[in-house]
N, C-alpha and C positions, 0 to 999 in steps of 0.2 A: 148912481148912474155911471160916474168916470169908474167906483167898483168893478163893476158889472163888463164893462164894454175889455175892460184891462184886462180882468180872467177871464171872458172870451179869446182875445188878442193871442193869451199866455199859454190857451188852450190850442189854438188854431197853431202858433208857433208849435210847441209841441209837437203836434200831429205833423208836420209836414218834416219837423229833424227826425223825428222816427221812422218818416218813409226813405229818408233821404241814405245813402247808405254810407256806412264810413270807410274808413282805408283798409288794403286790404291785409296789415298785419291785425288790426283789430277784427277782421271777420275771419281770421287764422284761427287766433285766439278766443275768438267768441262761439268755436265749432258750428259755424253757421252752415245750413246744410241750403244747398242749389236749390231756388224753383224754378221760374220758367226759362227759359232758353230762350229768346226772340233773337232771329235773323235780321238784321238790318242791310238788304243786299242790294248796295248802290250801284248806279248804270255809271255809263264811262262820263258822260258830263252830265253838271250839276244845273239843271235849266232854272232852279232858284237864284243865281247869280245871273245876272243882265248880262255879263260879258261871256256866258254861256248859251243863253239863250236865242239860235239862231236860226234858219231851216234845216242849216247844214246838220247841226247837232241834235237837233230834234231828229230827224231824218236819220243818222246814226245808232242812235239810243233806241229807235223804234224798229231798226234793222236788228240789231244786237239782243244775241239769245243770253238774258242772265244764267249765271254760273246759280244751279239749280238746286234748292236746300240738300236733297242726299248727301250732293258731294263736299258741303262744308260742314255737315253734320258730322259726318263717318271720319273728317280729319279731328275732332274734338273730341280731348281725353277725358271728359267729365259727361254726366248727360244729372237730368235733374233726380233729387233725390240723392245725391252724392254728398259729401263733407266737403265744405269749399276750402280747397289747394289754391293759394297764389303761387305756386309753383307750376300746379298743373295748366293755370289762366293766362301764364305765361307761355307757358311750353308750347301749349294750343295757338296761340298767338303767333309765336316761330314758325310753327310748321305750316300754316296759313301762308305767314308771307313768303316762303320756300315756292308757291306757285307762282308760275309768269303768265297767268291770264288774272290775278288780283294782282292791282298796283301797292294796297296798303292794307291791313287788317290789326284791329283793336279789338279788346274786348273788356269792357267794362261792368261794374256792378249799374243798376238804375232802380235797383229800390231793395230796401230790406225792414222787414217789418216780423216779429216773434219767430224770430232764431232765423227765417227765410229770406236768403237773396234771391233777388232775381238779376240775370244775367242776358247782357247785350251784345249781341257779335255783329259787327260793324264790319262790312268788308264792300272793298271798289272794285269792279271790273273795269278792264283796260277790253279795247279793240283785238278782237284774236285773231279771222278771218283776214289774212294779209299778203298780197302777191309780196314774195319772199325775191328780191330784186336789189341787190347790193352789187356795187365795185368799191375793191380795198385795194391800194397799193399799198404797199411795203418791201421795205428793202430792194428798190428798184423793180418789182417785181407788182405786175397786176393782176389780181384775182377776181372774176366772175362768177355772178348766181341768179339764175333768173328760178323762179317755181311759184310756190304754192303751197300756202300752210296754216293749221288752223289748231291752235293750242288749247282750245277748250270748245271741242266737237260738241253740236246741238247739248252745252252750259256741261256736259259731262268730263270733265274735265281733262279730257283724253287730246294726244297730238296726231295730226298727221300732217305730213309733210310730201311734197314730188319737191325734186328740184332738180337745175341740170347747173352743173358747178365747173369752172374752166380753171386752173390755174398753173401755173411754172413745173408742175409735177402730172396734169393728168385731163382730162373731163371724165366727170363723173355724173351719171345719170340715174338716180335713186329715189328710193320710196322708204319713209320711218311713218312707224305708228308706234304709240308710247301710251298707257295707263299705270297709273301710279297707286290706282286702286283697283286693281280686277274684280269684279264682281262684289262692290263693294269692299273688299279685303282691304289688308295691308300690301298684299303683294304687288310690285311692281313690273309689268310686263315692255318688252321694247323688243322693234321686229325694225330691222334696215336690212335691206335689199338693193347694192349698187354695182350697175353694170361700168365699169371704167373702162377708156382707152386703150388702159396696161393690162387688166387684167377682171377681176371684181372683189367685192370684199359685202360679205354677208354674216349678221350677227343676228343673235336670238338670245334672251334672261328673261329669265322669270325671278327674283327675287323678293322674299319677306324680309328686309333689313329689321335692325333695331333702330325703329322708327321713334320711338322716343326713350329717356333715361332710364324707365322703372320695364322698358318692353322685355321679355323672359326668353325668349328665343327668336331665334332667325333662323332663314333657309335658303336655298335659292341652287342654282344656277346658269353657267354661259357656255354658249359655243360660239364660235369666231372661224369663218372661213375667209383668208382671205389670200387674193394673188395682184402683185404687184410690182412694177418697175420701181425700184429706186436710187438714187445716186448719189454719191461723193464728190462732195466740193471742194474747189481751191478759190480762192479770195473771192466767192459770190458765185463761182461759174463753177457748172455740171464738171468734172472729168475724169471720172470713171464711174460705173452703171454695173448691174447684175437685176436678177429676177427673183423675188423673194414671196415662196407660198408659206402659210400658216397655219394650221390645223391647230384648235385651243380648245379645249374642255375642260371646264372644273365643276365641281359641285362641293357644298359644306352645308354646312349646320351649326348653327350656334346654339350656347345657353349663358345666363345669368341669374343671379336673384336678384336683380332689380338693383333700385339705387335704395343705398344703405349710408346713413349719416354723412351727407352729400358724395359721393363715392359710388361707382358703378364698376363691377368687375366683369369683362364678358368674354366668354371661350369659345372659341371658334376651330371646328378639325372640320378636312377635307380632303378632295384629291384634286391633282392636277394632270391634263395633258397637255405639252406645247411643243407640238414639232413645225422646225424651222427647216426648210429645202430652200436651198440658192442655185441659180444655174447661169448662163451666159442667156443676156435679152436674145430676144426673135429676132429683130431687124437691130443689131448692133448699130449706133453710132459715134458711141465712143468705147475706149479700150475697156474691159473685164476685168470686175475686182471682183472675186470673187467667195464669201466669207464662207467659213466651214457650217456644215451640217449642224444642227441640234435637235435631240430628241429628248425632255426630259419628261418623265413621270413620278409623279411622287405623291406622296401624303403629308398631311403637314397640320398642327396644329400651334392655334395662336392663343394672346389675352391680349386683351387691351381695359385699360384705366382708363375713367374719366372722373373731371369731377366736375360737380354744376356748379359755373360762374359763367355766364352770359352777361352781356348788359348791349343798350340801346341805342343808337345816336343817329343824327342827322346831319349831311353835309361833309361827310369823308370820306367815302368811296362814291357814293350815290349824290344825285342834290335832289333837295328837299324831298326824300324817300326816308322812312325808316327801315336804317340797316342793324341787323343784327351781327353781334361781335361773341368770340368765344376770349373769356380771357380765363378761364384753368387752366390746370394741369391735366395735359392729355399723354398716357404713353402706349405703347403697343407694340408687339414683336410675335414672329409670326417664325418657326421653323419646318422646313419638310426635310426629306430625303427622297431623292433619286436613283433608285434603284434598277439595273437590269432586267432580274428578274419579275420586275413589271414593265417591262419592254421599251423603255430607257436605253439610249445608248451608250452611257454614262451614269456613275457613280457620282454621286455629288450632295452636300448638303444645301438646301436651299436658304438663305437668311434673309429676314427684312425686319425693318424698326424705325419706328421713329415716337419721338415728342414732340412737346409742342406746352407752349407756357406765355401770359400774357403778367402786362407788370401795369400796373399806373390805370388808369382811367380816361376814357375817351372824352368825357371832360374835359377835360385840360392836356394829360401829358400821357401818352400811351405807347408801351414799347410789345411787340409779339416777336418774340422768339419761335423757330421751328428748327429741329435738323431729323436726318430720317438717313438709314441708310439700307442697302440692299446688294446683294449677288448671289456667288456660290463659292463653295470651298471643292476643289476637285484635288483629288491625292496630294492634301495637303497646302495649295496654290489655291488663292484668292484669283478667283476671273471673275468679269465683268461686274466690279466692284465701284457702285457710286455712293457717297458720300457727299451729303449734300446739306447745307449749312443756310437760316433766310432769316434775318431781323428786319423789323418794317415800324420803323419811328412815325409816331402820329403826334402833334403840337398843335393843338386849337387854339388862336389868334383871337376870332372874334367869331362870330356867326356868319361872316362871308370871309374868311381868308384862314388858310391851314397851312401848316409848314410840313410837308411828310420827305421822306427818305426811308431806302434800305435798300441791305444789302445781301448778296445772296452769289454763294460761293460751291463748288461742286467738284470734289476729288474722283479724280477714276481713276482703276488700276487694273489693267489688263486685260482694256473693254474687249468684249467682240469687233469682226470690222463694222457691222450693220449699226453699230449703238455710237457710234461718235458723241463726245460733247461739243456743240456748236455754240456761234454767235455772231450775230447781228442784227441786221435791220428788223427780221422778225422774232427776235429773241432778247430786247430789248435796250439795244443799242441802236439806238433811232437814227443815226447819221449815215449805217452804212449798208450797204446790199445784206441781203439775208444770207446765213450762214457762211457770212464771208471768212469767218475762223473756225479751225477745226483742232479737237485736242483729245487729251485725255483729262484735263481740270480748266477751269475758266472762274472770274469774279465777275460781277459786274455791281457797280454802286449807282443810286439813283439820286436824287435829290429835286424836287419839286416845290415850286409857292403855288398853292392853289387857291383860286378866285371862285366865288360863285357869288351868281349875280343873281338880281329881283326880275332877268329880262327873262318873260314869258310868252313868246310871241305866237298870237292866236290861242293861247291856253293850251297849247301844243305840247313846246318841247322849252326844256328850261336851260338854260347856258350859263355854261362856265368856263374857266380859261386856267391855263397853267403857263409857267416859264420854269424850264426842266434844263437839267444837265447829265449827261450821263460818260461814265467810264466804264469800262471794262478791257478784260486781257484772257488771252486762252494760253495754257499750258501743257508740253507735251507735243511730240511731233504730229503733222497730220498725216495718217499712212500713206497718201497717195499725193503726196505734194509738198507746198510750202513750209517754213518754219515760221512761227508765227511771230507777228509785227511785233507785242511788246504792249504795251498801253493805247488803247486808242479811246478818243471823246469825243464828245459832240454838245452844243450847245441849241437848245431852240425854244419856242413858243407854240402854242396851239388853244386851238377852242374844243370846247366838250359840250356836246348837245345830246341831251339824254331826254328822249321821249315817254311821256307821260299819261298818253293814250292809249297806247299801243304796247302787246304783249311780244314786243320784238325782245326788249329789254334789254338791249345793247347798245353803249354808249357809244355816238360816232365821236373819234378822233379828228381831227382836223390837223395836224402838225407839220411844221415848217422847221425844219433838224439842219444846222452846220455843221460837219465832221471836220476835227480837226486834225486828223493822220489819215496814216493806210496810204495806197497807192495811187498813181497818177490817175488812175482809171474811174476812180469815184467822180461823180459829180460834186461841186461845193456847195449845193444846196438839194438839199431830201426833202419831196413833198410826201407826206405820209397820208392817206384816208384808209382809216382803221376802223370796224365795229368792236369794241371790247362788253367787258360783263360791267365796267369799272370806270374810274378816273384812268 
């Protein structure tokens, strides 16, 4: 009888390790091929948890149109019947969480049984439908937005937005609609239409990026109209102005053969048009600077490297979100020319580049390097030439407290007048007016202790906190003014409240900044309310 009952036991164990599935280099290894696909598409609160469960939330959840199977189908690079990639399960995973109407998206195996997995995609919808209603200040300066916007139109994943937008440069009264999947596709479509103050700025793309590592071509393009007031600063304040229209058009095409023993090589030719007009504003109120003409037209072909190394973590840009990290080796360089006779007003070779390289582990100790640089060569003369340099230190502490810092440095050489290198209160020196300096190079260094707390108030929005310091200095005269201060810093505190419901998905700042230089004219204490993507 104890026989008997025990090879039952030994059989019944059995049968449930066999369902059970194992990791996913053993189902790499074991050429295990996809079965079913099941969607797991959770609503914005969980009314299985009691501190969930409310009128309010019920009420919510029964308002809220789920994000609707086509659309997280059609982002998934496996379908059943495939050889199971923990590459591809990953990758799929990425590009999921890239939408801001899902708060988080997993996908796991949940059974495999003779040679077949089966697979579980696990995804949250946040709040999309949302009066779009913020004030920022920064840099002594206030910014307004009142509208309307909804980032995952009846579950299709599409945006639209009205908004009417006030700030130190303009009101702006516009319309964006966005699909990242046209017509199921790859291609990405985005239409803005804004009537301004100064003048208006209207955009239109249609592009098929290389939406993931192994994708074999791309296409796309943009046009850009825009007309606008804008102005040169001295220590924070407007003082000197011009009218600046834009005419932009490019188209390209890309190809690769996909990713090749972790390595992706991709070629990209096209054309460009960017013509720049400047003239003297309509109702002048301060004096006329006025920067020269540009016409450039060109063709231009690129590559860019990649290689695949991503990895996962929680509580370093985001709190309690999973963020994704690139830590390869990324390079890319892009040439054109500028030619006349394609109706150019100018001869010029076009350059751009940059990399980008990750060291250590978000585990523990993680360092990302970037520099990237760009302009043109005209008979032989480097113009508006930047050169730009970003390391960004990350030190995990414990699961609520991070050490991070970096620095980020930017060489110019014989910018245009329109292209100034700036700094301030909006360019992340928190202590002082926004583009209180003006240059042709500038530093700035950060340093930060970040906190993230267990306080989750109303299951809302999650809080966190920093004590920050920052420096920075600009180099180079400003054409229309000053010579600049030299070092300035600032020391301060703040909270970070990043919402958990809602597809705004923009962390509010709260900051309270001491400048320690600069001129009498500064305030000695900077309240900052900021929306970032971030810490």
């Amino acid at each position: 009888m104890r026989l008997g009952v025990f090879a039952l036991a030994t059989i019944f164990s059995t049968t449930i390790l066999a369902d059970e599935p194992p990791d996913s280099n053993t189902l790499d290894q074991d050429a295990a091929v996809i079965g079913e696909i099941t969607l797991e598409r959770l609503t914005i609160f969980d009314l299985s948890n009691p501190d969930e469960n409310n009128w309010l939330y019920r009420l919510a959840n029964r308002l809220h149109i789920v994000t609707q199977d086509k659309v997280i189908r059609k982002q998934l690079l496996f379908r059943t019947g495939d050889a199971y990639s923990s590459r591809l399960i990953d990758e799929s995973a990425r590009i999921l969480r890239q939408n801001r109407y899902l708060f988080d998206a997993e996908i796991r195996p949940t059974r495999y049984e003779n040679g077949t997995v089966d697979l579980t995609v696990v995804t949250r919808d946040v709040w999309t439908l949302n009066p779009d209603i913020s004030v920022t200040r920064s840099g002594g300066e206030n910014r307004t937005k009142v509208g309307l916007e909804d980032t995952n139109l009846l579950g299709r994943g599409q945006l639209f937005r009205v908004a009417r937008t006030e700030n130190v440069d303009r009101t702006s009264k516009s319309f964006e609609f966005a699909d990242d999947h046209l017509g199921r596709s790859w291609v990405s479509a985005f239409l803005k239409i804004a009537d301004n103050s100064d003048g208006k700025s209207n955009v239109l793309s249609a592009i098929r990026p290389f939406y993931a590592l192994d994708t074999r071509w791309s296409a796309g393009g943009r046009i850009v109209d825009d007309d606008r007031r804008s102005a040169l600063y001295v220590l924070g304040n407007e003082a000197a102005e011009y009218q600046h229209e834009r005419d932009y058009l490019s188209a390209f095409g890309g190809w690769s053969k996909g990713l090749q023993q972790g390595w992706v090589r991709r070629w990209t030719a096209g054309i460009v048009h960017d013509e720049n007009r400047f003239s003297p504003v309509l109702n002048p109120t301060l004096p006329a600077a006025i920067p020269a003409d540009r016409k450039l037209v060109y063709a231009f072909l690129g590559l860019e490297v990649v290689q695949d190394q991503f990895e996962t973590a929680r509580n370093r840009d985001q709190i309690g979100k999973t963020e994704d990290f690139y830590l390869g080796s990324r390079l890319s360089a892009s040439l054109g020319w500028s030619d006349e006779s394609l109706g150019a007003d100018r001869e010029a070779l076009m350059f751009s580049a940059r990399a980008s390289r990750g060291f250590g582990s978000l585990d523990k100790t993680a360092l990302l390097l970037s520099m990237s640089t760009n302009g043109r060569l005209e008979s032989g003369q480097a113009k508006n030439t930047h050169l730009t340099a970003n390391a960004r230190y990350y030190r995990t502490q414990s699961d609520k407290r991070l050490f991070f810092a970096t620095i980020a440095a930017t060489a110019g050489h014989s910018l245009d007048l329109d292209n100034p290198v700036q700094l301030g209160g909006d360019s992340g020196l928190r202590g002082y007016p926004l583009r209180y300096q003006s240059g042709d190079s500038k530093m700035l260094v950060t340093v930060e202790q970040r906190y993230f707390t267990d306080w989750y108030p109303f299951r809302l929005v999650r809080i966190g906190g920093a004590v920050f310091a920052d420096a920075g200095r600009v180099w180079g005269r400003n054409p229309v003014g000053s010579e600049p201060y030299g070092w300035l810093s600032n020391v301060g505190f703040g909270l970070r409240f990043a919402p958990t419901r809602s597809s705004a998905a923009k962390m509010i700042h709260l900051d309270v900044a001491f400048p320690l230089g600069g001129d009498n004219s500064i305030d000695s204490v900077q309240i900052l309310l900021e929306s970032k993507r971030g810490f």
